[in-house]
N, C-alpha and C positions, 0 to 999 in steps of 0.2 A: 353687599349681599350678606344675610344672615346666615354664617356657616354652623350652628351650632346643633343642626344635625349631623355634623359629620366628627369623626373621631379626630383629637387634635395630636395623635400621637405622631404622626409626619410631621417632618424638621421641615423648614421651608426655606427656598433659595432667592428667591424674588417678590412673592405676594402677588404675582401679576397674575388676571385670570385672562386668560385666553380665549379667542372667537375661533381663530383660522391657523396656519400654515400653510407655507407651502416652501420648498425651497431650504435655503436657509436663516428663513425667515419665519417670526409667528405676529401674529396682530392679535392686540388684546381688544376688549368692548367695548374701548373709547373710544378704538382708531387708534393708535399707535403702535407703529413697527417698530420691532426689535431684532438684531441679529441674535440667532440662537447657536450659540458655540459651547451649549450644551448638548445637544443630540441627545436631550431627553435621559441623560448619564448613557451616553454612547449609540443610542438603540436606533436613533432614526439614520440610519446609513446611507440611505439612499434620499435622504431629504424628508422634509416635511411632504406629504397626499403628492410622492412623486408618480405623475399619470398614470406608467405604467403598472405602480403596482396598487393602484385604485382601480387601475379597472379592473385587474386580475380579481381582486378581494369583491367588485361588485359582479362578477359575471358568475363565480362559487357562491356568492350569499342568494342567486336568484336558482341556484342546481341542487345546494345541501347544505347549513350551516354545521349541523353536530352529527357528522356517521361515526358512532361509539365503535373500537378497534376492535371490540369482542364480542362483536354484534356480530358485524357486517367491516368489510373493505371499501372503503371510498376509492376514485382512479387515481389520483394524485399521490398517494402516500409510494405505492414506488416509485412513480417517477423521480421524486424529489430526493426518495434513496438513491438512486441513480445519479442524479445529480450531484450529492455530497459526496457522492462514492467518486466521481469527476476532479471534487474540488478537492477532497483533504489528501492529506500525503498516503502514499503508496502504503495499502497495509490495512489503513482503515476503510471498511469495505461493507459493516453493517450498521442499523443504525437506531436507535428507540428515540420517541420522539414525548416530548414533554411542554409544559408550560410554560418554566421560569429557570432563571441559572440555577437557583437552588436545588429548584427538585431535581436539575440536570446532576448536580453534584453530588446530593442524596443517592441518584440513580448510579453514579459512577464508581461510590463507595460500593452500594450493597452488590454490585456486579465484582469488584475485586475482592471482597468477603465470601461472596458464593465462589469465585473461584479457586483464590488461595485458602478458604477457610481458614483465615488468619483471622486476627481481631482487631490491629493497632493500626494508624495512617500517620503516617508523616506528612507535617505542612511547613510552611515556612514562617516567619516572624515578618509582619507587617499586611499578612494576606486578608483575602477579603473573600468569602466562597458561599458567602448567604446569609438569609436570619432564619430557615428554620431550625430549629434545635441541631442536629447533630453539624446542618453549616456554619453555624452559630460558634459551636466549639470547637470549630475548625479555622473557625478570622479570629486574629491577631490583632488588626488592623489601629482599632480601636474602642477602648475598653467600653463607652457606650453601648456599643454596640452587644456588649454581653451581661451589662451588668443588669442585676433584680432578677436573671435568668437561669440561677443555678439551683438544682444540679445538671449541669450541663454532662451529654454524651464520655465516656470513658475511651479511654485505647487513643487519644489525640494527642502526639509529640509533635514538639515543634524547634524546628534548627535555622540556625540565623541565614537571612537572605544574605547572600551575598555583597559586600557594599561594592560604591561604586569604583572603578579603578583596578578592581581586584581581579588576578586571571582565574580562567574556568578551574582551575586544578588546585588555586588556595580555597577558595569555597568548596569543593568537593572534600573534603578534608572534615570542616565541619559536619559534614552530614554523616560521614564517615565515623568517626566520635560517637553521634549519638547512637549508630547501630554496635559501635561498640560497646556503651554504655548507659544505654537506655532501652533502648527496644531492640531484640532480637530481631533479624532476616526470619529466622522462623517464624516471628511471631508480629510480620507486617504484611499487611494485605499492598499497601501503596503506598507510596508519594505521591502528593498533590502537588501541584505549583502551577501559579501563576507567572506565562512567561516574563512580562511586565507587570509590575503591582499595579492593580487600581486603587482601591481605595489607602494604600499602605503611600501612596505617594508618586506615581509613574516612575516608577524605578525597575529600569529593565537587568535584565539579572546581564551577570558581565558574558562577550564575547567568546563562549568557549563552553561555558558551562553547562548550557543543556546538553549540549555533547556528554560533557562528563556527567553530569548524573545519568545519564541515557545508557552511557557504559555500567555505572555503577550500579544498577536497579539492576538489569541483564546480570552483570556478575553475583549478584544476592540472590536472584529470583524473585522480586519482587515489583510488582505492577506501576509502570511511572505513567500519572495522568496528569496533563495537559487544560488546565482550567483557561479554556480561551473566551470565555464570555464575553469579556469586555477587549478583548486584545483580538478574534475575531473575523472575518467579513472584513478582510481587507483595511482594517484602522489600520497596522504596522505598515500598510506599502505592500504588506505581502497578504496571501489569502487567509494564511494563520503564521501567528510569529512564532509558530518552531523551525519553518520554513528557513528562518533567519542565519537558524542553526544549522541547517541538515536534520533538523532529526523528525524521525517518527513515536508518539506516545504508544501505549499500549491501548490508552482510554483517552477521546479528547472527547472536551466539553465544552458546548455551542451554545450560546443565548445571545443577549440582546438584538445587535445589529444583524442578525439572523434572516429575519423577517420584517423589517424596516418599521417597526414600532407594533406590530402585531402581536401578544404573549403569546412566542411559540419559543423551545428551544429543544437540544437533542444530545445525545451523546451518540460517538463515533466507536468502536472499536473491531478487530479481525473477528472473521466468519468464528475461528476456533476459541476464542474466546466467549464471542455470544450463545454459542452452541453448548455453552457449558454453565448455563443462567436456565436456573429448570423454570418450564411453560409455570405459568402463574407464580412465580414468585415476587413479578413486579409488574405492576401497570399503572394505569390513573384511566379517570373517566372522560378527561378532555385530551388527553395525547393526541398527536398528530392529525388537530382539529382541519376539516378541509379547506375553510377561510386558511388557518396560518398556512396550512402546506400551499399554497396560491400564492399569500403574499410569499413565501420564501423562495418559491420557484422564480417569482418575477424579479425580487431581488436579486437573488444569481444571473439570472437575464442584464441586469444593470450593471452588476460589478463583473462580471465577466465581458465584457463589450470589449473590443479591441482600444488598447491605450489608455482604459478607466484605470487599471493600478497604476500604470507609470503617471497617470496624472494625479491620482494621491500623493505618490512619491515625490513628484512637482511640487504640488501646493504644501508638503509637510518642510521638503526643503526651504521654500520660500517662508514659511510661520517659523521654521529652527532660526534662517539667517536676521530675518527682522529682531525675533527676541533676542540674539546674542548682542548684537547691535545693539539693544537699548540694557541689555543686563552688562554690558561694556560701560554705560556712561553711569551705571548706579551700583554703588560698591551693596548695597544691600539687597541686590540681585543674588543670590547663590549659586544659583546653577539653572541653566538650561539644557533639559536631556528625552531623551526619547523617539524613536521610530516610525514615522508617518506623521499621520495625524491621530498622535498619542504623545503631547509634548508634557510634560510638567515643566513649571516655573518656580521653583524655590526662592521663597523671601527670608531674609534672617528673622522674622519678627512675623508670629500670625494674625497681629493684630492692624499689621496692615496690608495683612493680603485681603481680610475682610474689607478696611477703605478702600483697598483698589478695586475691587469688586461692586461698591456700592458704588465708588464714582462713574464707575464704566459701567453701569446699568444707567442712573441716572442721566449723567451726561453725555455719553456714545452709546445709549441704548444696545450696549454690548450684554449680553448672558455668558458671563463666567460660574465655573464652580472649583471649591477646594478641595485637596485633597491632602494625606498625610495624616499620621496620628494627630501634630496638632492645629491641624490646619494651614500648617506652615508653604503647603505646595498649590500654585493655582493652575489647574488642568484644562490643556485647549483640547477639544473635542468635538469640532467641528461636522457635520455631515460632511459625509465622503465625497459629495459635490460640489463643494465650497469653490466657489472661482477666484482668481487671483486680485481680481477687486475687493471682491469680500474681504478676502486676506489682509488685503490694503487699508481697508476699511476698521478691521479690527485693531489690527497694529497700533495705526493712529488714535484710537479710542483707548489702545493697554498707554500708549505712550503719553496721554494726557493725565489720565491716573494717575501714573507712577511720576511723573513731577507734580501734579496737585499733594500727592502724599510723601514726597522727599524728605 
């Protein structure tokens, strides 16, 4: 196919062009199936054109494609407030609805600006929270990612993630530091954090710690948000991974697996919070389109079914046990870690997490993707309905790789 009407600024994972989905599975033009253990970088949650929320998206596209918020009300947009106000933890109870993580993220700043009228955000080292400009200068993650793009937004500090191993209370310390020493509590609207890194590497912050920054934002005064985009709709096992922790954010922030591949995403925060965000200081023209609020409502229908999370929690066990298993027989294995189906796989060497990746496309028709500044980490990401065959199926495909590449 002749691409060269299209922009080649997008990096590319596979070159495969795709006909269909379904499942977790996609078939390209040729006829040939592929397991898709990318989910699309997390989003298709509920599988590739899972029925139900096909026909939800087709029964909205024959009622109303675009009801503009500031026109007119569409019926869906409270229900599916209602809905999230069901799912996220105690607290968070209103909700603005948007397109993409980013602007969700954009949207979650300028809500903690309007309200502390502070100026500065704290992030962490290795995160990952968008490309438009101000998310831009708020990932860490990796430097492509910002480079030929300065001057980048001001008021962005950034305190080391916690590594692995470490308890909630030595990392709290660091962040501690930099309000001593960097940016004033007076002079911070928020922390941001990713409970899990995605693109920094699936590194979930240690056992304790959102607790402790949870404490430490309350004792500052200072706004701690929750960037659950890719951590999410049930990827950890849990409905969002602060769950993990006990804690409640002041602001979370919802995208991808949201809406099972639809561009829809939203932030969360308390009725006293939104009520202090003055009428027209923020909107967009496609918010809380009534296709996405369909497909999101039918997606909750899916992952809220009796036994759907303990069965992530199932299938993530089962993908942790197999990888430890073959990261056991290969000293250049680093580490396997992460909650549900959110695992990373650390290799000492990035240059052969890309072999492993080509051979398990090529020969197990597997879809992997990497992650980590240097590519050093390969991330299973499976749709949240991946069955234990699948599983099985992938394993045997990582484990043919990783001895082709020995």
């Amino acid at each position: 196919m002749d691409v060269s009407a299209l922009s080649d600024v997008w990096f590319e994972v596979t070159g495969l062009e795709v006909a269909s989905g379904r499942g977790c599975r996609v078939t390209t033009t040729d006829g040939t199936e592929y397991l898709d253990f990318s989910s699309g970088i997390a989003v298709t949650s509920t599988g590739h054109c899972h029925p139900h929320v096909v026909a939800a998206i087709a029964r909205q596209a024959a009622r109303f494609i675009h009801a503009q918020v500031n026109v007119y009300r569409h019926d869906l947009l409270v229900p599916l407030a209602e809905r999230l106000r069901a799912a996220t933890p105690e607290g968070i109870d209103r909700f603005f609805f948007t397109n993409s993580g980013a602007e969700a993220t954009e949207a979650a700043v300028k809500l903690a600006k309007q309200v502390t009228k502070r100026p500065n955000v704290v992030v962490f080292e290795g995160s990952f929270h968008g490309r438009t400009h101000l998310a831009m200068a708020m990932t860490t993650s990796k430097v492509g990612y910002r480079a030929g793009h300065s001057p980048l937004p001001s008021g962005i500090h950034v305190a080391p993630f916690p590594s692995a191993g470490a308890s909630g209370s030595d990392g709290i310390d660091e962040v501690r530091r930099l309000f001593e020493t960097v940016t004033a509590p007076s002079e911070t609207a928020a922390v941001v954090i990713e409970p899990v890194l995605g693109e920094g590497g699936y590194l979930p912050a240690p056992p304790g710690f959102l607790r402790e920054l949870r404490a430490l934002c309350a004792e500052l005064d200072v706004l701690l948000v929750a960037d659950e985009v890719q951590t999410g709709f049930g990827r950890t096992g849990k409905m969002f991974a602060v769950e993990l922790d006990g804690v409640t954010p002041d602001v979370l922030v919802m995208g991808k697996g949201i809406a099972s591949g639809f561009p829809f995403a939203a932030i969360g925060a308390s009725a006293a919070l939104m009520d202090r965000w003055p009428i027209g200081s923020h909107g967009g023209t496609y918010g809380g389109n009534p296709i996405g609020c369909a497909a999101a409502i039918a997606t909750l229908d899916v992952l809220e079914a009796p036994g759907f999370l303990a069965e992530v929690r199932d299938r993530g066990e089962q993908l942790s046990r197999g990888l430890g298993a073959l990261a056991a027989l290969d000293p250049g294995i680093v580490d396997v870690r992460g909650p549900g189906l959110m695992i990373g796989v650390e290799l000492a060497s990035p240059v052969r997490v890309a072999a492993i990746q080509r051979h398990c496309l090529s020969e197990g028709h597997l879809i992997l993707m990497n992650a980590g500044s240097h590519g050093e980490v390969i991330r299973w990401m499976p749709p949240l309905v991946v069955t234990a065959a699948d599983i099985d199926l992938a394993l045997a495909a990582f484990d043919a790789a990783v001895r082709a590449t020995a």
